[in-house]
N, C-alpha and C positions, 0 to 999 in steps of 0.2 A: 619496509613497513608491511607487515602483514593486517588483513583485516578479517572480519571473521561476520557471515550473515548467513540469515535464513532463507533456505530455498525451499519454497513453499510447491508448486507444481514444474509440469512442464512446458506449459502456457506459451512463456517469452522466451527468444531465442540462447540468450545469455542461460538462462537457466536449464536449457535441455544440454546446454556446453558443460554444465558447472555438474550437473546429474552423469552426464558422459564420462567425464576425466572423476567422479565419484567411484561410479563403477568401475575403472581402469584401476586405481589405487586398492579399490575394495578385494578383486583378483590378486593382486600382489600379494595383499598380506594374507587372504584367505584363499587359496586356488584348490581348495579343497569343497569347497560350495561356491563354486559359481553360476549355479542356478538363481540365489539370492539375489547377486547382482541386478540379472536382468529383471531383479520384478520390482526394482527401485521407484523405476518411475510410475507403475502401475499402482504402488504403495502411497503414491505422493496425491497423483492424480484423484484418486480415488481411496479414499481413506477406509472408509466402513467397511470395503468388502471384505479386507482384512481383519475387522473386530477394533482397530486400533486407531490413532493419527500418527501418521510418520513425521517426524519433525527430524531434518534434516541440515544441520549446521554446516558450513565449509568454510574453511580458513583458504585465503587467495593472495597469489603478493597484486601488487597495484595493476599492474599488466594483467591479470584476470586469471594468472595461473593455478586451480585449486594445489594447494598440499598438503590435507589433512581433510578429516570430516568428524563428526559425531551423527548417531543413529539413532534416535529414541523412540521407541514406541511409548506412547500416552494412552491410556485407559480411561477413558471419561467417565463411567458409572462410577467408577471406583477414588477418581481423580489423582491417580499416582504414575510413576513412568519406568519403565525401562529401558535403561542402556547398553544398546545388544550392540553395537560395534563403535570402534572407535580406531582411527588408522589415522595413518601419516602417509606418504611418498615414500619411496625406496633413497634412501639418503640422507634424508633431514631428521632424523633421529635423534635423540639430544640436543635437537635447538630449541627446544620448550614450547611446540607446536601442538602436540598432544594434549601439554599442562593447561595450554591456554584455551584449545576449545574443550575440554573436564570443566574448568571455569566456566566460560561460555555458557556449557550447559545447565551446567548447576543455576548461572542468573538468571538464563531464562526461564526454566523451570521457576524457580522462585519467584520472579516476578509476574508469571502467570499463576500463580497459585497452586503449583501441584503437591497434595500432600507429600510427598516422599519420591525419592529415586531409587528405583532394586538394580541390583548388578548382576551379572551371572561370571565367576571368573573360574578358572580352572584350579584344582587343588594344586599347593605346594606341599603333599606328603608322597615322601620318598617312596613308603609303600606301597603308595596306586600310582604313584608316575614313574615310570619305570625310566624313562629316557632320560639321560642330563642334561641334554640341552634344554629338550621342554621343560623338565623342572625349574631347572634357571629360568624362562621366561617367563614360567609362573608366579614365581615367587618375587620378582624385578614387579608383575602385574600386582599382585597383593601391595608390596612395599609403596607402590606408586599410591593405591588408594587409603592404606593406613597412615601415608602421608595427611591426609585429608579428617583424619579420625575417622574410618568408614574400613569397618574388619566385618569378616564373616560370620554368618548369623550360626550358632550351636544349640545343640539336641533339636535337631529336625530331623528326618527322612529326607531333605532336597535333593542330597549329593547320592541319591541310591542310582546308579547307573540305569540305562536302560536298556543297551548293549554291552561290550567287552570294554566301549573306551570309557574313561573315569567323568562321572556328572561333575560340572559347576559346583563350585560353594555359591550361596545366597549372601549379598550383600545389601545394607541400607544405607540410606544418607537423609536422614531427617532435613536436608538442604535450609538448617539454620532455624527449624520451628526450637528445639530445644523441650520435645517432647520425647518418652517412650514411645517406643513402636507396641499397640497393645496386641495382644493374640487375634481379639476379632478382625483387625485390621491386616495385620501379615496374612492371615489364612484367605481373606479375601484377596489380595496381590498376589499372590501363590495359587491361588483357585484361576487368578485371572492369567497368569503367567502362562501358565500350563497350558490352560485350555484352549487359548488363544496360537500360543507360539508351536507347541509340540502338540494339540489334539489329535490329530491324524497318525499319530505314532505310539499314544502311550496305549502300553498294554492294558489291561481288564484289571481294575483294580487300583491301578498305579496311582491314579489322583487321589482317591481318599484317602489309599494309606498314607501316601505324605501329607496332606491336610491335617490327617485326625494325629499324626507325629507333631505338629507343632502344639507344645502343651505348657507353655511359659508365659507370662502375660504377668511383666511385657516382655518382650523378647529378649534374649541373653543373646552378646557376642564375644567372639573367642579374644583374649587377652591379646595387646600389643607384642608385634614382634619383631618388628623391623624400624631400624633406625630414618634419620631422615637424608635420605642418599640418594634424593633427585636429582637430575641434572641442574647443576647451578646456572648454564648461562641457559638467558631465556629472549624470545626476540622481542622488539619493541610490535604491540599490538597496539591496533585501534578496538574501544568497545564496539561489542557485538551492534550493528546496525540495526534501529530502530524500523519496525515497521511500516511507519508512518514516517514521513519528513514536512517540513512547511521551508519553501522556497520566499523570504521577501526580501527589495530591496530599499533603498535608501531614495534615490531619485525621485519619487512621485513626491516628496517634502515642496520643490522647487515650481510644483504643480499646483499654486496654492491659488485659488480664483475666491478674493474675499467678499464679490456683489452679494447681497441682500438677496437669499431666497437663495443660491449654490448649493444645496445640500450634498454634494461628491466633494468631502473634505477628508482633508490629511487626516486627520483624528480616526477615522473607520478603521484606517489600516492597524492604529494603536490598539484600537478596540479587541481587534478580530485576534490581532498576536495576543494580545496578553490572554484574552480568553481561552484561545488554544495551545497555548505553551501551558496553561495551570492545569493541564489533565495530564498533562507527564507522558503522554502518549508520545509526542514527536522530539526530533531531530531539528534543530533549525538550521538550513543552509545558506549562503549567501546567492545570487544569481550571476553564471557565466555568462560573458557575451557573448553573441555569436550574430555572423552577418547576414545580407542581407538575403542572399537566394529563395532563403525559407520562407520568407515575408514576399518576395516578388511571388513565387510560387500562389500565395492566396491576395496580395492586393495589387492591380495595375502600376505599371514605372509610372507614369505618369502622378497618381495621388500620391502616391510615397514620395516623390520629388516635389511634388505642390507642399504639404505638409510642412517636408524640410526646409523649402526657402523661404517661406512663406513665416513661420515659426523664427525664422533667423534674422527677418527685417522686421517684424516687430520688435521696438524698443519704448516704447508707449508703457506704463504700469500698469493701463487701464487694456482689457482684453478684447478682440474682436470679437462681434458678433455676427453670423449671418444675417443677412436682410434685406438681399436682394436673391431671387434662383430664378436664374435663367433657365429657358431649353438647354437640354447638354447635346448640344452641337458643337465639336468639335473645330470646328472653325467658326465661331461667335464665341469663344470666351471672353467673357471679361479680361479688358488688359489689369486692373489693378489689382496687383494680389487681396488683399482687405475684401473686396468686392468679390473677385471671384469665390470665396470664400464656400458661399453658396452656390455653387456650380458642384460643389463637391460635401456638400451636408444636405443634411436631414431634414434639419429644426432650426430654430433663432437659439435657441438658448445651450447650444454646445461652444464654448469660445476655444479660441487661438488667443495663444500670447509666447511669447519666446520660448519658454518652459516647456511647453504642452509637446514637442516633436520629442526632448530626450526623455520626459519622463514615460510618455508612451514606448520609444526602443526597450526602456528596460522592461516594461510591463512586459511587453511581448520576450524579451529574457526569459523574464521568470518562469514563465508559461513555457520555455523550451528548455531549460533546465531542470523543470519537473519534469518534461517529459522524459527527459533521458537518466532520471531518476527512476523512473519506472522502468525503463528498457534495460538499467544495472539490476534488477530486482525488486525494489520497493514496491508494496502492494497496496499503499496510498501515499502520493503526493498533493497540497493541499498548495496551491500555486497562487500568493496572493497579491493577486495584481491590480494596481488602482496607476493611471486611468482605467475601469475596468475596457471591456472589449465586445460583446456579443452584437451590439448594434451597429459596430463598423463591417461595410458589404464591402465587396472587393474593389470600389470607386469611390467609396462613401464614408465620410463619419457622421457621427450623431450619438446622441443618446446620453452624453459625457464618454463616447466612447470614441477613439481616431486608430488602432488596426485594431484586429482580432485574433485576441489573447490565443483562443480556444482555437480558431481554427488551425492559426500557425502550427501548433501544438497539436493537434490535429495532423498535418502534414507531414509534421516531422513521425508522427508514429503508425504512419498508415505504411511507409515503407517497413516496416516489419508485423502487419497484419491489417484484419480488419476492423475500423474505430467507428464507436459507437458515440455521439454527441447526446446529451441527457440536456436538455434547459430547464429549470427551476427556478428561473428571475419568475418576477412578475410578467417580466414584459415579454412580447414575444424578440425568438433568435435571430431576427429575420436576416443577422450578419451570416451566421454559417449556412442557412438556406440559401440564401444568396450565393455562397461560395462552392457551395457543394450541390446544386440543385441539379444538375447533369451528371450526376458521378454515383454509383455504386457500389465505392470503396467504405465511403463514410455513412453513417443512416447517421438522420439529424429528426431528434425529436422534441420538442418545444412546448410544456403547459403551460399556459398563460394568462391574462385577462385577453377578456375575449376584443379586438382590433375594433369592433364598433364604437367600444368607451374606454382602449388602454393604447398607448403610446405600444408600436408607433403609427399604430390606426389603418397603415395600407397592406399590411402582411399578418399575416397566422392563423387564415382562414385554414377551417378544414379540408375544401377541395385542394390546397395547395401539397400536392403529391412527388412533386418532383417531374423532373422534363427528360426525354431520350433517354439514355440508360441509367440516370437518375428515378426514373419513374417507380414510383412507388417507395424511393428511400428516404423519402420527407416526408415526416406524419407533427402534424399540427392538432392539440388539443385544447382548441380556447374553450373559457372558463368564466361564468356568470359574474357579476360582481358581488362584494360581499359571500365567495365560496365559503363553506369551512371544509372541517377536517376529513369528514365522511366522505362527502364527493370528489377532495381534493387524493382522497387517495386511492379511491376505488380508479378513478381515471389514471392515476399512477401506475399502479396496475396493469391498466390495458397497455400504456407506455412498454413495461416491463416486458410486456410478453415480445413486442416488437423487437426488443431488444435480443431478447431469449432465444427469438427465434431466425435474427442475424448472425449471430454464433460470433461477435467483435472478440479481438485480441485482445483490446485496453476500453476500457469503458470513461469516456471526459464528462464529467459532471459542470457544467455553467450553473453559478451557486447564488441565488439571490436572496436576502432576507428580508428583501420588501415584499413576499408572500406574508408576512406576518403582521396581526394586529396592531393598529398604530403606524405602519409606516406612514411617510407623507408621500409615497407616490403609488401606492398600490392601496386594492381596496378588500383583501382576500382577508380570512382570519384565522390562519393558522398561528396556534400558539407553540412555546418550546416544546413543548409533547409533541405534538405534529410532526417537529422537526425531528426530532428524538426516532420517532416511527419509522419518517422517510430514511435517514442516517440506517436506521436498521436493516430496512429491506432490502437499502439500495446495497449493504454487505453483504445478505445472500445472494446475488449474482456471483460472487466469490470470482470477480474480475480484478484485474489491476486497475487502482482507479485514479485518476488523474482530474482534483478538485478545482477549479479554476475561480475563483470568486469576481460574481457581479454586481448586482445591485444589495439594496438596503441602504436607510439611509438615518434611521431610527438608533444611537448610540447604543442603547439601551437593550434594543431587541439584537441589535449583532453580538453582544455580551451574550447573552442569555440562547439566540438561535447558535451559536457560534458550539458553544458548550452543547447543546442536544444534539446537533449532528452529529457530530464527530465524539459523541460520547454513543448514540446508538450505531455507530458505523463500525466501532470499539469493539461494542457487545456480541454484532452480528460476526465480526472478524475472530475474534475469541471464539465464540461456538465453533467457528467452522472450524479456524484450525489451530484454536487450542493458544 
């Protein structure tokens, strides 16, 4: 099975692989400019300095091996693209690898909006190509795209050489508008073609005359000439990989606490999918398992064994509640599991009951299966985990929360760089502060109601900076009650720059929609717009970001917050990279 995705920078390690073995195949076929090569990733990194957006396809078998790519340079004034290279592997030739990222590209292109695709391919006349074998490969390259309905554009100036070797013919591909290409529109793609790709070369003169040669409108192309003589076998592909993914599982169902006043109900989860599956943005995955190291890693053997057995001897319908908390001395626990209960919580109102240990495993799954979503590529995973996680400390549950979603997830991707923790619940983090308050691998930042009058009342003060060589990677922003939009995002901001100025690998967003008017446990009043904003900004970091959901408990507002995030996170991902 081959699959086929976008490699957007050089950020995460897979992707500097995937850019590597790019470049390797790109020499093969062209070792006549391999200069090119080396400025792929400088092209990817950094788009505009080039004029252009590199958007960069690669076809991979399962093992991660690239065998092919597509190359397009995108023009955003103009909003059209070209397709300056397209290669395979030395070998795989006729296994329909090429066919399939031309598709590839044409979809994306299409379902990002770009008016039109131009081609540059090499003439098939015998009179300027003097070689036979190149003519042959030229004319295999033509036949390839007249497959497609997409012939050479006639009576231009394009193909006027610039040296001895023969120019390109010009090619379109209205990518399915089912429109003329008008003259005002080719001459601008031609204006931008030019200037962009060959400026530093053409002689005095050279662009206008072929501009002011294009005099058709709408553009004539030259008659069919070649049959339909593609390679018939082709390999089994998977669609191009969505940018976006949403990781949920099934288990938090079993986690169903019905007392009077529980607002952490199964129903959120339904909410939150269906609103974000109806933007067509994402991908839905299932969540893999995986054991425990990564979770000992951020909570004590001890609470993750309390949990488990504890969770296993209840058979009661009715769910524990904390109600007794001792000093945590080690040697005075409570013997009764029930009782100790609170030795190892928060609050009263977080329960245990059979359920509550496996439905928490998976949540913390999901949260690690997005992570390594990101670490394959993806440049948002939307990780939706209920129990959710941010108030479980590395001994402690509370909050509706028993471990922590984010930091696990967290752990798992700080071995391949530096991870930046965002919180946007209402409440304060005070689980990844906890977990990470000696370490300056992770910054952990937290807006929140301010700990005087929001749960959980002893943590999110702003002297809390972090301890030893954590010192200063904990920045806490509480927040008035009844905030709105204005303050809530100007202090955003100040977040932002912390961020900015950590230089993280993967950016984790803890996503709560009890920031919003109407929750029942927050008192802040951000509305969808709000939401819409923050979704926006937090896209120009142009980080891989890793969405973990927390709190909200409002149906209604997770519908409605659900859809403005992740529709301006959409917006802000599109401008960047097209």
């Amino acid at each position: 099975m081959i699959q086929i995705q976008r490699v957007y920078n050089s950020v995460l390690p897979i992707d500097r692989s995937r850019i590597e073995q790019t470049q390797e195949i790109f020499r093969q076929n062209f070792p006549a400019i391999p200069d090119y090569a080396q400025k792929i990733p400088d092209m990817l990194d950094h788009p505009f300095r080039y004029g252009y957006i590199a958007i960069l396809l690669v076809s991979e078998t399962a093992l991660g091996r690239v065998t092919g790519f597509s190359l397009v340079l995108h023009f955003p004034e103009i909003n059209c693209s070209l397709l300056d290279f397209v290669a395979t592997t030395a070998g795989t030739r006729g296994g329909g690898i090429g066919s399939a990222l031309f598709e590839a590209t044409r979809d994306y292109l299409r379902s990002q909006g770009s008016r039109g695709l131009y081609m540059e391919v090499l003439p098939d006349d015998p009179e300027v190509v003097i070689d036979p074998q190149t003519l042959e490969i030229n004319k295999k390259r033509l036949a390839f795209y007249e497959h497609y309905g997409i012939r050479p554009m006639i009576h231009t100036d394009f193909e006027t050489p610039l040296d001895k070797d023969p120019a390109p013919y010009l090619l379109y591909d209205d990518l399915g508008r089912g429109k003329p290409l008008r003259r005002s529109e080719c001459r601008a793609a031609v204006r931008m073609i030019l200037t962009r790709k060959y400026g530093r070369i053409l002689p005095a003169g050279y662009l206008e005359s072929v501009i002011e040669s294009i005099i058709d409108d709408p553009i004539q192309f030259r008659e069919a000439r070649y049959g339909k003589n593609l390679d018939s076998q082709v390999l089994p592909m998977e669609h191009l990989k969505k940018a976006f993914a949403l990781v949920s599982g099934e288990l938090h169902t079993i986690h169903h606490v019905k007392d009077r006043g529980y607002v952490e109900r199964p129903a959120r989860v339904g909410a939150l999918e269906e609103a974000v599956m109806a933007t067509g943005l994402f991908n839905k995955l299932a969540p893999r398992h995986f054991g425990e190291p990564l979770l000992r890693a951020v909570h004590d053997g001890d609470f993750i064994e309390y949990l488990k057995a504890v969770c296993e001897k209840l058979t009661e319908k009715k769910p524990v509640y904390p109600y007794v908390f001792p000093i945590r001395r080690p040697d005075r626990r409570p013997k009764d599991l029930a009782v100790r209960a609170g030795y190892y919580c928060i609050d009263t109102f977080t329960p245990l009951d059979r359920n509550a240990y496996h439905a928490a495993r998976q949540s913390v799954d999901v949260a690690v299966t997005a992570a390594e979503e990101i670490l394959a590529g993806r440049r948002v995973v939307y990780a939706l985990c209920r129990p959710p996680g941010h108030h479980a400390e590395r001994r402690t549950f509370g909050g509706f929360c028993y471990f922590n979603n984010a930091a696990v997830a967290a752990q798992r991707l700080v071995k391949e760089g530096k991870v930046a923790i965002l919180d946007i619940d209402y409440h304060h983090g005070n689980g990844a502060q906890d977990i990470f308050y000696q370490r300056n691998d992770v910054l952990t930042i937290s807006l929140h109601g301010h700990p005087n009058h929001s749960y959980p009342y002893f943590s999110g003060f702003a002297d809390e900076t972090g301890d030893g060589p954590g010192k200063g990677f904990n920045q806490n922003y509480p927040l008035p009650e009844n905030t709105e939009e204005v303050l809530y995002l100007q202090t955003l901001e100040k977040a932002l720059h912390c961020i900015v100025r950590f230089k993280p690998t993967v950016l984790i967003v803890c996503l709560g929609f009890d920031t919003m008017k109407g929750d029942p446990t927050g008192s802040f009043l951000l509305s969808g717009g709000s939401l819409r904003k923050i979704g926006r900004r937090l896209g120009q970091l142009k980080l891989p970001s890793l969405i973990v959901q927390e709190g909200g408990y409002s149906l209604r507002n997770l519908r409605r917050g659900a859809n403005a995030f992740f529709g301006g996170l959409a917006e802000s991902f599109s401008n960047t990279f097209f």
